[in-house]
N, C-alpha and C positions, 0 to 999 in steps of 0.2 A: 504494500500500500504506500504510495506516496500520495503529498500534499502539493499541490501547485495550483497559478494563479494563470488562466487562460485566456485568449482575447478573442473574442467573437467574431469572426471574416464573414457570417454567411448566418441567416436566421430566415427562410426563408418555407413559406406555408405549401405543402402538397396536398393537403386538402382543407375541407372548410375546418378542421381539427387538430392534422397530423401535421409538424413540423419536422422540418431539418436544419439542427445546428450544426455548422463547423467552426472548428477551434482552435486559435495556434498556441501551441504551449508543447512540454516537457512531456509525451507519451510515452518515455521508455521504459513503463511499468507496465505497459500493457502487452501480455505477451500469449495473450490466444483469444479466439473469437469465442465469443460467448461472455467476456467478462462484463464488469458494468461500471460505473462512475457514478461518484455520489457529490451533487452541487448543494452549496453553500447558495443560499436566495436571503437579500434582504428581507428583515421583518420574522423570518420563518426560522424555527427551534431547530426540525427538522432537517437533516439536507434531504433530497430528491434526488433517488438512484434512477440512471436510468441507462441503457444496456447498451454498447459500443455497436455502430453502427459500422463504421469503418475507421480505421487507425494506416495512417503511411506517412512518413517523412515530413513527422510535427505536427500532423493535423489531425484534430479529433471529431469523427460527424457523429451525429447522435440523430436519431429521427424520435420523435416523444409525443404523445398523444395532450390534447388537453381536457385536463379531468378535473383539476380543483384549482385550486387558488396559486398554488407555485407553479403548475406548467402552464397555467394563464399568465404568471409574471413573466415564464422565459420567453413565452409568443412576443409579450410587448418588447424585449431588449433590440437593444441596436448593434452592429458594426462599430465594433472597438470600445464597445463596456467591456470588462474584465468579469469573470466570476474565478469563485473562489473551489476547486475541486480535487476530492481524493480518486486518484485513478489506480490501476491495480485489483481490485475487489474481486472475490468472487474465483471459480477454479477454471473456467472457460471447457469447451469442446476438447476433447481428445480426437486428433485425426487419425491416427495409426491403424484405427479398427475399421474404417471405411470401408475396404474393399474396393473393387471397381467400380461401381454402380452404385455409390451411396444417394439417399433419398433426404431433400430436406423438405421438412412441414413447417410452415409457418399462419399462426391466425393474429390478423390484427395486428397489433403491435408489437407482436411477435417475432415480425417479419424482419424487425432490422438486423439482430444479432447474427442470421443466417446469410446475409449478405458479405460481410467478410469469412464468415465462414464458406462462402461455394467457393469465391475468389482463394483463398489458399488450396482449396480442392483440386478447382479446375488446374490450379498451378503445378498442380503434385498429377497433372495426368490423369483425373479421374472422369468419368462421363456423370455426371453430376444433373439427376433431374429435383425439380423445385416445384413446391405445391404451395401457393398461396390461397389465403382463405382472406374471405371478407363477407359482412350481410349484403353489401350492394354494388352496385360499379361504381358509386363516386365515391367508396368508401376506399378504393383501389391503388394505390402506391408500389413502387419499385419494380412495378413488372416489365419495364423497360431497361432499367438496370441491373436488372439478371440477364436478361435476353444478352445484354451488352457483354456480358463474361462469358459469354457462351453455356450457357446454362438451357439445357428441357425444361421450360415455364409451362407450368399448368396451374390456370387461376380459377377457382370454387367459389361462386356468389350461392351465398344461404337464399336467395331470393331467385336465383336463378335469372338476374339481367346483366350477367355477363360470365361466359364459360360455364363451366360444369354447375351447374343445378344443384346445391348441396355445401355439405360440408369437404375440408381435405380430405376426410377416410372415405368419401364417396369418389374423390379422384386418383384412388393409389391405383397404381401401374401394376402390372403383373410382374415384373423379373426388378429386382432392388435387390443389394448386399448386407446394407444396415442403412437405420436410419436416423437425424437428428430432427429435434422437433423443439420448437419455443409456441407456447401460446396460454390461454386461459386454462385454470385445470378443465374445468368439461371437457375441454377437446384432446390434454394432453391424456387423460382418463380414456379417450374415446380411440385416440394412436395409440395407445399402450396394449384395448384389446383387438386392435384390426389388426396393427403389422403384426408377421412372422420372421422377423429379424430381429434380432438385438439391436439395439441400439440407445443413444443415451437424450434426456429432457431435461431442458429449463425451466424453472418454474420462474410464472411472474408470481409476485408475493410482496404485497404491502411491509414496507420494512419498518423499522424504528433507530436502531444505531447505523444498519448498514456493515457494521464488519465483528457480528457475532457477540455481541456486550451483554445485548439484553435480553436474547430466545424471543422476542417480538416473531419472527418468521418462526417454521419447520418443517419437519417433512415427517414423515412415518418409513422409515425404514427396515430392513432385516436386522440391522445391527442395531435401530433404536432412532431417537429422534436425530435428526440431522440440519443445521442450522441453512436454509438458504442464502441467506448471503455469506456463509463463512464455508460449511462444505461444497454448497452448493455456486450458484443456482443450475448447476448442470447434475445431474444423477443421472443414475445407468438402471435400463426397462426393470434389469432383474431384482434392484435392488430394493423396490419402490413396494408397499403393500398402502395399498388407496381403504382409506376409512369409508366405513360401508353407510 
């Protein structure tokens, strides 16, 4: 975990909700996709984790939904306020287990932490297809920036006004190696019993400290409870027993 003070290049809205920040500052703690960052907001006790989007050569994007009162503060920031952020958090994606044909799922807001995750995939040579979920088509972000890596994009509207009709376990493929998956639990609940691969999930999870202080998050595991921002927010399919 480090502590560093970043400068905002870019805050700029992809939908009527969903923003993306980028950042220049000190990223050399961040060293796998999946991890997350936790902003210092004036006014606010809390900081506000929120899941690395893409990380290269000093710059940190972040895409964030607005939901309460601090991801409504970072909508209104400008180009060259500073915020105050611990980067590092969190234990990120293991790529090793991938296989050929790794699968990634993402719902919602889900979606960013997978984005650097295909980009070191497709880099390591892998054929990498992507399921994005959303309720509707203007709720839709990043499907042009998978395309862009060379990624198999296949996008799931719960409403059925754009692509697959459904949820992402209504669009899995037949032939996948393992899979990674970020989203709401219902859905990470609902990848856990469709796929027939291993593979490993993030949990979103309303935090309190951010880096394991206070058991605020957890998980239910084999081994016992498991803190999502400290062991987590990535666990592996087998290790997970979901409260009934």
């Amino acid at each position: 975990m480090k502590q560093s003070i970043f400068e905002i290049i870019e805050n700029t809205a992809l939908t009527s909700n969903v923003y993306r920040m980028r950042l220049a500052g000190d990223t050399s703690a961040i060293t796998a996709p999946g991890q997350f960052v936790n902003i210092k907001l004036d006014g606010k006790f809390l900081r506000r984790p929120i899941s690395v989007c893409d990380c290269k050569d000093g710059v940190l994007t972040l895409v964030y939904k607005v939901v309460g009162a601090g991801t409504a503060q970072m909508a209104e920031m400008h180009v060259a306020e500073e915020l105050d952020i611990l980067t590092g958090l969190g234990n990120g994606y293991d790529l090793t287990t991938a296989g050929e044909r790794p699968l990634l799922l993402g719902g919602g807001v889900g979606v960013p932490p997978l984005y650097m995750l295909a980009k070191e995939l497709i880099a390591a040579g892998k054929d990498v297809t992507v399921i994005l979920g959303f309720n509707k088509q203007d709720e839709i972000f990043y499907e042009m920036e998978f395309r862009a890596l060379g990624a198999n994009v296949i996008v799931a509207t719960a409403d059925g006004s754009y692509g697959v009709k459904g949820f992402v376990t209504d669009a899995l493929p037949a032939d996948y190696t393992y899979f990674y998956t970020c989203g709401p639990e219902p859905m990470l609940k609902a990848v856990w019993r469709a796929t027939n691969t291993s593979g490993q999930m993030s949990f979103e999870e309303r935090m309190g400290c951010g880096f394991g202080a206070c058991m605020g998050c957890s998980c239910k595991t084999l081994t016992g409870y498991k803190r999502i921002c400290r062991e987590g927010p990535v666990m592996r399919k087998e290790e997970i027993l979901w409260e009934k």
